[in-house]
N, C-alpha and C positions, 0 to 999 in steps of 0.2 A: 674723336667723339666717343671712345671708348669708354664703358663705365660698366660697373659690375653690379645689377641692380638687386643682386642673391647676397652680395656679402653682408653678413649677418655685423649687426653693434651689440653684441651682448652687455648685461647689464653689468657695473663695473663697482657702481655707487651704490644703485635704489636694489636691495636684495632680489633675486629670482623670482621669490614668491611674494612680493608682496603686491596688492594689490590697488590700483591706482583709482577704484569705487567707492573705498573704504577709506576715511578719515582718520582712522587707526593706525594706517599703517603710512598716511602717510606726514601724518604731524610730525612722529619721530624724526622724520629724516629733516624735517624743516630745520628743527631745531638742531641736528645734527650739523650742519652748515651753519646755521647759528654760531654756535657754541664754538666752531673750528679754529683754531689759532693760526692765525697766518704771518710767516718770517721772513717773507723771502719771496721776489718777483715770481718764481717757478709755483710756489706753493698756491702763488693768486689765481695765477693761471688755471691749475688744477681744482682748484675751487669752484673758477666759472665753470669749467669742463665738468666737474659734477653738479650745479646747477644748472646747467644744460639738460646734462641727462633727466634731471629730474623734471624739470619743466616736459621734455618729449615724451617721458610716459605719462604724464596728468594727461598732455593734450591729447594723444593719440586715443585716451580714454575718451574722452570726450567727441573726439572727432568717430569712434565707432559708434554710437552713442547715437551722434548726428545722424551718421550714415544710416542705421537701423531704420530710424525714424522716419528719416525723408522717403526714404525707399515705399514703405508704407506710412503714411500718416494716419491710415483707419486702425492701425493697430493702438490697443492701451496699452497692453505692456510696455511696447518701445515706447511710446510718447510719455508713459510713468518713467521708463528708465531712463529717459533722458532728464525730464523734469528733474526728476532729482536730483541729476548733478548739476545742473545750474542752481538749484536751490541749494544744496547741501557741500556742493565741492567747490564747487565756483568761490562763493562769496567767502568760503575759509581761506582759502590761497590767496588770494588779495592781498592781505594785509601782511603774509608770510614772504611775501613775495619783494613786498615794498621794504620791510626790516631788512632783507638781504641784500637790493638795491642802495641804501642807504649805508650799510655798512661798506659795502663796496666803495660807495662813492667817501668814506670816509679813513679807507686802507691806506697807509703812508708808501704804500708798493704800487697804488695807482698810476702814480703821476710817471713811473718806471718803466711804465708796458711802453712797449712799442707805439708808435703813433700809427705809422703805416697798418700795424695790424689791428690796434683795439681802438682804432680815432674813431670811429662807425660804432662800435658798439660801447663807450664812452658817452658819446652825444645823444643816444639812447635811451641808456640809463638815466643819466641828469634828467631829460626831458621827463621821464616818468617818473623820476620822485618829486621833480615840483608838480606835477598834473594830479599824484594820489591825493584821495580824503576821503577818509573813513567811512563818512556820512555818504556817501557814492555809492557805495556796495550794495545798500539795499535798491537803490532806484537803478543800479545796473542791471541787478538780477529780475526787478519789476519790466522792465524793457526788454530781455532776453526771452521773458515767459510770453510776452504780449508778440514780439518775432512768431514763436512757436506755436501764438495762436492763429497770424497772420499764415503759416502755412499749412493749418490745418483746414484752415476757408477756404483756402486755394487750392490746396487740392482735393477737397471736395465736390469743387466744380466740375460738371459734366454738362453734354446736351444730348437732348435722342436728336437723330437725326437718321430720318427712312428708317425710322421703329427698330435703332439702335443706340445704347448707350455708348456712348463716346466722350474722351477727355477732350479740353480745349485744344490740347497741340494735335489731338490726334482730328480734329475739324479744319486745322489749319492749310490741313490739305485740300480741301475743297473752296479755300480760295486762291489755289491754281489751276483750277478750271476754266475752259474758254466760254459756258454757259454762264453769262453776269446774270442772270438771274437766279442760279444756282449759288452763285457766290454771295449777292447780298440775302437770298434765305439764309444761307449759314451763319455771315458777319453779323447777320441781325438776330440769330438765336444766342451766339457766344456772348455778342453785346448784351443782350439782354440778358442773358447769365451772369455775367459780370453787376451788372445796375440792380441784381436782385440784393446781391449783398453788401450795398453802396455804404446803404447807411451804418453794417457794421464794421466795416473796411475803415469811414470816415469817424469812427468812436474808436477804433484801435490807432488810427494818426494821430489824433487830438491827442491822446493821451499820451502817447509815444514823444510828439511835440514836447507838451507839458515837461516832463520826465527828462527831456535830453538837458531841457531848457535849465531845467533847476541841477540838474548836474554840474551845470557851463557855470551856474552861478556860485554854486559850493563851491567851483575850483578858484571863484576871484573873475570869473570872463564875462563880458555885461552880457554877452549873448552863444550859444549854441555852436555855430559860426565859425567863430575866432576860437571857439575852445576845440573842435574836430579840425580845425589846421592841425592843430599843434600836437593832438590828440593822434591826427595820423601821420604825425613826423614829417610835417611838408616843410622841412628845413630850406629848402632851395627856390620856394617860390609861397608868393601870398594870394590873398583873394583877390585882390587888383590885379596880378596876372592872370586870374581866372575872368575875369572881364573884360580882358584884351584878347580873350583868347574866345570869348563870343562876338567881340565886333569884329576878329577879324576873322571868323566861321560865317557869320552875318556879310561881311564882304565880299569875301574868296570863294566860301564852300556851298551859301545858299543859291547864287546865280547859275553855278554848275548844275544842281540837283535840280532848279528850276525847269532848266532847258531839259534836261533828261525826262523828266516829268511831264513836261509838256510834248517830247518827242513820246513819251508813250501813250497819252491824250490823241494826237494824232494817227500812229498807229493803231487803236482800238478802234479807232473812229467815231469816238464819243464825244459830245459836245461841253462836258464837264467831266474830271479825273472824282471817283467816290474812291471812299476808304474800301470799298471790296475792291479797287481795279490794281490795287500798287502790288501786288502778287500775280497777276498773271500773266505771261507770257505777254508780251505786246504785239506778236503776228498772230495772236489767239493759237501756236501752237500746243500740243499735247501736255500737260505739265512733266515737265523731267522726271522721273520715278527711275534712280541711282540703283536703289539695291533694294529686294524683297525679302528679307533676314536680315536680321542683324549679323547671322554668320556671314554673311556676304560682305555686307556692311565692314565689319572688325577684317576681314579679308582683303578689301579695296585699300580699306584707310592702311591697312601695314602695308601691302605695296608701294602708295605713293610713298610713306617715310619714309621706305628702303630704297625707293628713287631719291629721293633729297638726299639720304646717307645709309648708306647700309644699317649702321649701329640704330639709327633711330628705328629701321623697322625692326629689329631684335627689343631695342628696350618695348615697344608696343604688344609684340607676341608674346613679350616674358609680363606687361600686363593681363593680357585677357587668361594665358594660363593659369594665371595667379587668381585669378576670378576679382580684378581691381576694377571691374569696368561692368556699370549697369546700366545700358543703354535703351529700354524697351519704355514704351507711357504706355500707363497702365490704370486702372480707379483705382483712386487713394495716394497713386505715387506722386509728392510734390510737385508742381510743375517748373519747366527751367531745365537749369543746364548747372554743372559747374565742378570743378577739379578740385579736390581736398587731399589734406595730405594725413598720409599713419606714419606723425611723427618721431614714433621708437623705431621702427621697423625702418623710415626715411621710405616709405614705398606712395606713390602717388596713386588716387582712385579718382574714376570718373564718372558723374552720374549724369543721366540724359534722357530724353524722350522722344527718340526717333521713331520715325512713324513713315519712313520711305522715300522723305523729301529733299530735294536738293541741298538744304539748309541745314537738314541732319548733315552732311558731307562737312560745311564749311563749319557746324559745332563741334564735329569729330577735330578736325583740326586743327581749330582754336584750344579747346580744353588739349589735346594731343598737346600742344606746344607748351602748356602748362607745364602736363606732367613731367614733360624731357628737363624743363627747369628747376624739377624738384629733385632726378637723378642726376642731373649733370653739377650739382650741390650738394650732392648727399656726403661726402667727403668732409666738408667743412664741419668742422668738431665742435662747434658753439650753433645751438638754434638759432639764434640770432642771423645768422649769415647763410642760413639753407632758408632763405625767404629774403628774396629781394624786396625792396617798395613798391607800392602796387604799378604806379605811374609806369616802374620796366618790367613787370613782372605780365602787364598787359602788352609789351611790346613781344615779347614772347609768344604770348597763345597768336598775335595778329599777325605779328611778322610772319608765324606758320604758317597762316592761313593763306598768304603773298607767296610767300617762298614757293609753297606746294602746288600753287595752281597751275604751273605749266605740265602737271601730272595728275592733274583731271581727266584729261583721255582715260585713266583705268577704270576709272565709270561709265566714260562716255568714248565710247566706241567710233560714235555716228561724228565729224567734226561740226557740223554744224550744232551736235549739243554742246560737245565738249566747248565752243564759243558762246554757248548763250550760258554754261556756267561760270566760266572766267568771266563773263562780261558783267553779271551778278555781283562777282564778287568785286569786281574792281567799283562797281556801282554801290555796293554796302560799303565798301570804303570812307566812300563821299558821302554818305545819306547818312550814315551813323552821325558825322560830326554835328550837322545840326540837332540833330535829336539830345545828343549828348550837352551841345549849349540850353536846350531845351529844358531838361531835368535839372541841370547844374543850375542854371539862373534862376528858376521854382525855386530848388533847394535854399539860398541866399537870399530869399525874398520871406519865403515861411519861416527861416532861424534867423533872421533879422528884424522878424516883425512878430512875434509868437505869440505876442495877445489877440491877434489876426480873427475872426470871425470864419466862419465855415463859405458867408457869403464872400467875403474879402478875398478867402483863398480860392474860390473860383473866379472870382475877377482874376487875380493874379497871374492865375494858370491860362484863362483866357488870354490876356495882353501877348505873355511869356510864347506860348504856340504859333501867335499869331507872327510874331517877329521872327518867326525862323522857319514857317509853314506858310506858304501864302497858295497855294495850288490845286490842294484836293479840299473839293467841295463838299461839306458837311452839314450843307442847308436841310432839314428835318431831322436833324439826329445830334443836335445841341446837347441834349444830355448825354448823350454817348463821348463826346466831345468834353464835356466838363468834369469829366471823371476819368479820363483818358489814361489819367496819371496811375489811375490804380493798379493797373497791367504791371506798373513796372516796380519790380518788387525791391528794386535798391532803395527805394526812398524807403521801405519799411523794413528793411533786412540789415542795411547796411547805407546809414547815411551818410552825402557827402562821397560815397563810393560812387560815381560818376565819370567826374571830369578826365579823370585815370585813363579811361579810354579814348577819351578827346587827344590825349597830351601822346599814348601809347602809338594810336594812328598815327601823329606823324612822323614819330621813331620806326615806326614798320611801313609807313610810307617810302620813305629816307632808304631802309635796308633794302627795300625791294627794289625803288630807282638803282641801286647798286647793283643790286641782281640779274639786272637786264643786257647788263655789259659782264659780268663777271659773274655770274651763278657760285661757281663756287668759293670764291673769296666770300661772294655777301652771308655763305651757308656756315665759311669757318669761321667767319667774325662774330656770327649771329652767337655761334657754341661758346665760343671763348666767353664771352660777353654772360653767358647763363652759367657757366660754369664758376663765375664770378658770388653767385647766388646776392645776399646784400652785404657782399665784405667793402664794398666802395660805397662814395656817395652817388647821390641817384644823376649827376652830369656827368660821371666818370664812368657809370655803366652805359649810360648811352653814347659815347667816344668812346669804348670798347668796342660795340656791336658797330659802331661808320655812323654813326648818325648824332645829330648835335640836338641839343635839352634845349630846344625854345617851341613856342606853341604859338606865336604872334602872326600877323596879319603877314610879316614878312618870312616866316617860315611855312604858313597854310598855301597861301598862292601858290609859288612856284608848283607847288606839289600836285596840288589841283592842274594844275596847267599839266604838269608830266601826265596826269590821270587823264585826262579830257583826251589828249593825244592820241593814247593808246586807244581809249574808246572810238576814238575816230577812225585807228587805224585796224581793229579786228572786225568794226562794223558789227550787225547784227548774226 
């Protein structure tokens, strides 16, 4: 698992100084590639290798950019400086982008390359010059700004609470308190924070909608839908696996979570489960409170790594050194979680909102498992291939999250915490997958019906909850309940970004059942498997890591069943 996350890729192609803000300097180089005469297998190669490079320094531009802003959203600067490279940088590279694809795709040295090595990023390219149109560009960039207003809303959000300002993740700890009356004050201030800004929430999807819609239609797709299949390169599975893969979530994984739920109905001793009870302890103990500093915090989480594998706790220490890791919620700082990459540098950052909760531990972990995927590929010399597909790039951060738990004790000292945190997480295991058919099936019902009505779309969403939620009781708080959706920022961030997790869980399902008999084989196959980044197709990285690419009613069960087991057997 050795990797060296210091060694420098200096620039080879794109000049020292030039600068990847400015249009100036980077047209030249477009055209440079352009213009390049290629004679010979070796020369193509070296060609992509310097569209590579060029591509990681635009992004890495951008991706600082990103980072600035989400950090602070109440800043103007940053949210001008980002602005304008979605406006200004973005939509020029587009079409620069595609003329080099197209050329490629028309090099008589093509057909030359190795299959085993360039059959991945072959299928790629094709895919993305039939999905380019010119006419796209503006309504991509119209979508990207409406994103960046969507998290300027968002993290705007606060509530006082006992005559203090406070962020939403940072209330969320007050509903792991054993006073329920405590809890739904809170659930019902953040709710009603949220419902304040419904109706601009519900005029940035509309549009968002509209916008994707007419996209899917410039490209020839009758619908949204069909055009983000193909859009996110799901070459190995379609939307119809995606609806085998809610009935059999709806078979296998709702009856589990049913009974868990209803087992914590009875231990509360409540005659109805409410949206404030699903966070709190079920013996009404104290809420877990892991670590009081984030120093503590970035302290714990590199131990357990360096328990899973020594080298992991080294690349995490040589993160926070590097100051790649911004963990604290704060006003203004977006809310959410998520691991991005400084594509020149090949360095992984993670951004978070810990606020002392059990769940900050199993975010650390998850984004942690990211990052190790972004060093354990940094070697790979085409961008292309230092970015697996999402579908295993979430087996990554989950598997982590599996793999590490049995070194939860480094928080939890006491064992009876250290079990009611594994038991959490083997429990988010299961409860994710419905949710995620939850989102997913929304998603296919609003880009499949997109002239849809605001009223339509809340029936929708009602139906959609109702088939995969049957438990917690919602009776007075129906509008809380029909906006539900807005919480969750992949429908407006990142459409279609969903299912990924459904499909990922049971690949880290898979690796962990392995782990329980074999810890460290499950731990070396997991690396191997990431060190792969996306030079394979998305079935062959999942039979790297032990675990097999199906998502169906015959692969959910079993697994569930392994999970129920264990649940049975650490008890409470």
């Amino acid at each position: 698992m050795q990797v060296d996350p210091r060694r420098p890729f200096p620039r080879q192609f794109v000049p020292e100084d030039a600068t990847m803000g400015e249009w100036a300097h980077i047209e030249p180089l477009f055209k440079q590639l352009q213009d390049r005469s290629i004679n010979s297998v070796e020369e193509l190669e070296q060609w992509l290798v310097d569209c590579s490079e060029l591509s990681a320094a635009i992004a890495e531009e951008r991706t600082r950019r990103y980072i600035a802003m989400t950090v602070q959203t109440d800043d103007p600067v940053r949210e001008a400086a980002y602005q304008e490279f979605i406006e200004q940088i973005d939509p020029k590279t587009k079409p620069c982008w595609h003329a080099l694809e197209v050329a490629y795709l028309a090099s008589p040295h093509r057909k030359l390359l190795r299959i085993d090595r360039y059959g991945v990023l072959d299928r790629i390219i094709e895919n993305n010059v039939s999905l380019f149109r010119e006419d796209n560009i503006p309504l991509e960039t119209a979508d990207a700004l409406l994103m960046k207003d969507y998290q300027k809303l968002t993290g705007a959000m606060t509530v006082v609470h006992r005559g203090e300002e406070i962020t939403l993740q940072q209330a969320a700890k007050f509903l792991e308190e054993p006073d329920r009356s405590l809890r739904q004050q809170v659930w019902e201030l953040v709710t009603s924070r949220r419902l304040r800004d419904k109706e601009s929430l519900e005029d940035l999807y509309d549009k968002m909608v509209a916008l994707r819609t007419q996209i899917a239609r410039n490209a020839g797709f009758e619908n949204y839908r069909d055009y983000i299949f193909k859009r996110r390169r799901r070459f190995d599975y379609t939307p119809e696996d995606c609806l085998e893969f809610h009935t059999g979530v709806e078979r296998a994984a709702v009856p589990l979570v049913r009974e868990i739920l209803q087992e914590r109905r009875r231990k509360l001793g409540v005659d109805t489960l409410r949206p404030w009870d699903t966070l709190v302890d079920p013996q009404q103990r104290p809420p877990l409170r892991p670590f009081a500093s984030i120093e503590s915090l970035v302290a714990g989480i590199e131990e357990i790594f360096r328990r899973v594998d020594p080298a992991l706790g080294d690349q995490f220490r040589f993160m926070w050194e590097e100051k790649l890791l911004d963990l604290d919620s704060r006003k203004g700082k977006a809310p959410g979680g998520y691991q991005s990459t400084l594509h020149e540098r090949r360095w992984p950052f993670i951004f978070a909102n810990a606020v002392g909760r059990d769940d900050d531990v199993r975010t650390m972990l998850h984004e942690g498992g990211h990052a190790f995927h972004q060093l354990a590929a940094r070697e790979q010399p085409l961008i292309h291939y230092r970015n697996a597909p999402i579908e295993f790039a979430e087996v990554a951060s989950m598997g982590m999250e599996l793999l590490a738990a049995p070194h939860l004790d480094v928080f939890y000292k006491n064992p009876e915490d250290y079990k009611r945190s594994y038991r959490t997480t083997l429990e988010d295991a299961v409860t994710i997958l419905p949710w995620v058919a939850t989102i997913d099936a929304f998603q296919h019902w609003v880009y499949t019906h997109p002239a849809h009505t605001r009223a339509q779309r809340r029936e929708a969403w009602g139906q959609v909850f109702s088939r995969f939620s049957t438990v917690v009781d919602w009776r007075g708080y129906e509008e809380a309940l029909a906006y539900a959706w807005h919480r969750q920022l992949h429908l407006f961030l990142s459409p279609f970004y969903y299912i990924e997790y459904g499909i990922a869980e049971t690949g880290a399902l898979q690796i962990w059942t392995r782990s329980r008999t074999n810890h460290r084989e499950a731990v070396e196959r997991y690396w191997q498997a990431l060190w792969l980044g996306g030079s394979r197709p998305l079935p062959r990285l999942f039979e790297a890591a032990g675990a097999r690419f199906r998502f169906d009613y015959d692969t959910v069960a079993p697994l569930m069943d392994t999970v129920a087991e264990e649940l049975g057997r650490i008890g409470d």
